[in-house]
C-alpha positions in Angstrom: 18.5 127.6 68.2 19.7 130.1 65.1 22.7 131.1 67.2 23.6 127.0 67.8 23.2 126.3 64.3 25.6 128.4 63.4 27.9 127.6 66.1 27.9 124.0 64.8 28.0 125.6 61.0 31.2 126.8 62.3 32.6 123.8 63.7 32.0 121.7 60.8 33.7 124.1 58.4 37.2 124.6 61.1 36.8 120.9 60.5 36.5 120.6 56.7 40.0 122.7 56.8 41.3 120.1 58.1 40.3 117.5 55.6 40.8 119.5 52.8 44.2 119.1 52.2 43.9 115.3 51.8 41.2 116.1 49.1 43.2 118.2 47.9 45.8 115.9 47.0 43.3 114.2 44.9 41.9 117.5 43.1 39.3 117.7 45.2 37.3 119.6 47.8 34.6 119.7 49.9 32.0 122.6 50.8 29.2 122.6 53.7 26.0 123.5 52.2 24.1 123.4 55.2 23.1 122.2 58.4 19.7 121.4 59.5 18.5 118.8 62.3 21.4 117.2 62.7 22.4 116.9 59.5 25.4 118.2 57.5 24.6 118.6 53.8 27.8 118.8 51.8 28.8 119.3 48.0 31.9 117.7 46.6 34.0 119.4 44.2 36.8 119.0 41.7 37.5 115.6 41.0 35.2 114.4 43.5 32.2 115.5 42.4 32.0 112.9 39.3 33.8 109.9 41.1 32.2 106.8 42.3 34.0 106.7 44.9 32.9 110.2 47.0 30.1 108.3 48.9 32.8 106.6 50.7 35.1 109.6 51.2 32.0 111.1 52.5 30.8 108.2 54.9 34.4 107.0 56.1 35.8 110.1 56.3 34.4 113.2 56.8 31.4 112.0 58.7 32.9 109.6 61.3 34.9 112.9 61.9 32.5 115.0 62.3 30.3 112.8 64.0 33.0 112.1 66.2 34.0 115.8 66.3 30.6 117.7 67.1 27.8 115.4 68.8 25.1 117.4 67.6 25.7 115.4 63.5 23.9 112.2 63.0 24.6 111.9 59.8 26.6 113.9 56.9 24.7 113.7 53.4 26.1 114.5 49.5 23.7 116.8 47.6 24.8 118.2 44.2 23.5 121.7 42.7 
């Protein structure tokens, strides 16, 4: 189960790589915390990481990708430190 997790840890991030240069753009990035029972638990930074408007990059962008990506995620969840 470990070994998955991290497999799928893995996946997400090659994914992320992809994103990032469109947060980027904005000042922004995007770092995978963890993931745990089918969740992906991510922390927006930069410019993101005060803005209203990160619950919807989160939602309509990087979870329908990853959801669509990697079959394992049900759902992709904001958490600040």
């Amino acid at each position: 189960m470990k070994e998955n997790n991290e497999n799928i840890k893995n996946k997400i991030n090659e994914l992320l790589k992809k994103v990032r240069p469109f947060l980027v753009n904005d000042g922004c990035d995007v770092e995978l915390i963890k993931y745990e029972d089918g969740i992906a638990y991510v922390k927006m930074l930069g410019n993101c990481s005060n803005c209203i408007f990160s619950s919807v990059t989160i939602q309509d962008t990087i979870e329908t990708i990853l959801i669509s990506e990697i079959p394992e995620i049900i759902e992709v969840r904001a958490i600040s430190e």
